[in-house]
C-alpha angles and dihedrals in degrees: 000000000000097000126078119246141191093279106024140042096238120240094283100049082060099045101048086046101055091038087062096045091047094046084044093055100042083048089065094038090054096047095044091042089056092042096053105030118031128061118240112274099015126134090251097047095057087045093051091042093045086047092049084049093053100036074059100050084045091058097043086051095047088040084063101057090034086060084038103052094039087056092056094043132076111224135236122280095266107224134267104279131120128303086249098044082053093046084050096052084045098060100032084061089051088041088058091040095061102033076050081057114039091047101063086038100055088035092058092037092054107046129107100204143064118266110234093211092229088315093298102101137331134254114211127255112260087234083068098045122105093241096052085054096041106039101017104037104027107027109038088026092237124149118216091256088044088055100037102051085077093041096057093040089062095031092052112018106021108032090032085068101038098041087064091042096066092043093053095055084034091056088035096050095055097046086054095052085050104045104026100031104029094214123141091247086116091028088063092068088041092066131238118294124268099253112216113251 
């Protein structure tokens, strides 16, 4: 079923949830990769780094319609547990949210090249868009390495950190709901059982 019901997340919410951890995940993968293994200006360096960009702008799209679809859609029963364990869960799914959202933005917004979409076609520095000449430089008076010094702080210090941070007690509360207290919190992204015919 797409849609989500009173005991599962449907066939998009899943999707949509394991796409963004895997492109997450690939996104780390593809930064570190070209920190730790390329030299500067090579070839590989500029792949891994344009591959890193467009892993991003793939997260910030899915992470809309994540926002979307979870909006129009009512959300699994959450399962028996105490009014503060539900008020956590709550705020640790607004917390990824945000950090899901806040990434991909400062990313885009701090980088001083072009993003080559997956080598199919590129997407303009933020430096060279209307509203960075019109808002950023002439309004407020910034230049690009004036702006993008914050946004690379929380894009790379700051958010890097937190981001896994929040994975990490999001993947380890689930995997204590499954295995300690033996409830269907992790069972509900997994999607429903075949049932025999």
């Amino acid at each position: 079923m797409l849609r989500n019901s009173a005991s599962h997340y449907g066939y998009v919410a899943r999707t949509l949830h394991w796409l963004t951890a895997l492109l997450f995940l690939l996104a780390y993968i593809s930064v570190y990769y070209r920190q730790w293994f390329t030299e500067a200006r090579t070839p590989e360096n500029w792949t891994a780094l344009q591959l890193h960009l467009s892993f991003g702008v793939t997260i910030a799209v899915l992470v809309a319609l994540r926002v979307y679809w979870r909006l129009t859609n009512p959300q699994p029963q959450p399962e028996p547990g105490s009014a503060l364990m539900h008020k956590a869960a709550h705020l640790g799914h607004i917390a990824l949210y945000g950090v899901l959202i806040v990434m991909p933005l400062t990313g885009y917004l701090g980088t001083g090249v072009a993003t080559e979409y997956f080598f199919l076609f590129d997407i303009p520095k933020f430096e060279d868009t209307w509203l960075f000449q019109t808002v950023v430089a002439s309004s407020m008076g910034l230049s690009f390495e004036q702006f993008e010094a914050p946004m690379d702080f929380i894009h790379k210090q700051g958010g890097a950190y937190v981001v896994w941070l929040l994975i990490l007690g999001h993947a380890g509360a689930a995997f204590y709901h499954h295995l300690k207290l033996k409830d269907r919190t992790l069972l509900k992204m997994l999607g429903p059982k075949k049932t025999a015919n």
